[in-house]
C-alpha positions in Angstrom: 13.8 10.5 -5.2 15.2 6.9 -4.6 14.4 7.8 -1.1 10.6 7.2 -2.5 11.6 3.7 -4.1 10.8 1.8 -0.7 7.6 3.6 -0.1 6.9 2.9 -3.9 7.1 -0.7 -3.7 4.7 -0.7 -0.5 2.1 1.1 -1.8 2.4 -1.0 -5.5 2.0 -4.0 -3.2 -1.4 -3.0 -1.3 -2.5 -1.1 -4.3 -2.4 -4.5 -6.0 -3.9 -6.0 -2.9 -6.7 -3.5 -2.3 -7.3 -3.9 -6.2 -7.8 -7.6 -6.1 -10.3 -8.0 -3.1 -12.2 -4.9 -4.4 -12.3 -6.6 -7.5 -13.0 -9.8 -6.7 -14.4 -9.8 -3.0 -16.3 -6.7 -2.5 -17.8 -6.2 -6.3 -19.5 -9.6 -6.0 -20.6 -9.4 -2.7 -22.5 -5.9 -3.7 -24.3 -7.1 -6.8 -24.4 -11.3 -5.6 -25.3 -11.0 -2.1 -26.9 -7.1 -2.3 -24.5 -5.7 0.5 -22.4 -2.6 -0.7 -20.7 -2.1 2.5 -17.7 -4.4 1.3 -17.1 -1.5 -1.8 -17.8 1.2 0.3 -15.3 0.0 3.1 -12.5 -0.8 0.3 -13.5 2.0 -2.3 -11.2 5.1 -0.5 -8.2 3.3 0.2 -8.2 1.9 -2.9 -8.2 5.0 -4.4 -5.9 6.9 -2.3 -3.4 4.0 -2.9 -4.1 4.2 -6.8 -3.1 8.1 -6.5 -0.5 7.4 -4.3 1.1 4.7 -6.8 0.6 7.3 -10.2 1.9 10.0 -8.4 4.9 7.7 -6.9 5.7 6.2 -10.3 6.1 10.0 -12.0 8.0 11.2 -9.3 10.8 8.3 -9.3 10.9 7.3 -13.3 13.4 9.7 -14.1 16.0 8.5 -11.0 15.2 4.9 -12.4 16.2 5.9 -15.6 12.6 4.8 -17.1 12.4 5.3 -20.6 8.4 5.9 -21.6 7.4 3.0 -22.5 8.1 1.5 -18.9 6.7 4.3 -17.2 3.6 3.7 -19.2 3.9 -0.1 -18.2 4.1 1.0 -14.7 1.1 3.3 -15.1 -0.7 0.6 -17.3 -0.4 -1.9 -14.6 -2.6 0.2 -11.7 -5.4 -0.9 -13.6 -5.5 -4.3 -14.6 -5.5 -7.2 -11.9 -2.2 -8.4 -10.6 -0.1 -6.5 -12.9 1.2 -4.0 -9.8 2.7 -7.4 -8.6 4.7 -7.9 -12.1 5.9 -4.1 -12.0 7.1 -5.0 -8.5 9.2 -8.1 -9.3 10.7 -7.0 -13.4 10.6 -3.4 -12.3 11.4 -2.7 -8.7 13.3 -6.0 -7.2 16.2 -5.7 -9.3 16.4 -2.1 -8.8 16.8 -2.4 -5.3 19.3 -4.6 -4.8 21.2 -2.1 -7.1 21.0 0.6 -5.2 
């Protein structure tokens, strides 16, 4: 499953990404300037990237020796703002220059 670790740090990246300007572009632009195209354009691939990272971070905890709290770390950090970008660089960097 270390195959998945590059594909894993991808998606972390724009999941973070898609997170963010959802967040903090097309949220405020729906309810500030009453246009919910912005949402609706981010909304799915935000969500498919949000699947895409749970499902990801399952599939390659055990290969990266993850005990459960870091897994739940991992997990906990698809839904708070910039936190994928943390799991990227203490999580994922280091473990790729080891393998």
């Amino acid at each position: 499953m270390l195959k998945l670790l590059p594909v894993f740090r991808i998606v972390t990246l724009l999941e973070g990404v898609s997170y963010i300007l959802l967040l903090f572009v097309a949220t405020p632009i729906k309810y500030f300037g009453n246009d919910p195209q912005y949402v609706k354009l981010l909304g799915m691939p935000h969500g498919l990237l949000f699947i895409a990272y749970i499902i990801l971070a399952i599939l390659i905890s055990k290969d990266m020796k993850w005990n459960n709290r870091t897994l739940r770390t991992v997990l906990l950090a698809s839904i708070i703002p910039f936190a994928t970008f943390y799991v990227e660089k203490k999580f994922l960097r280091k473990s790729n220059a080891k393998h």
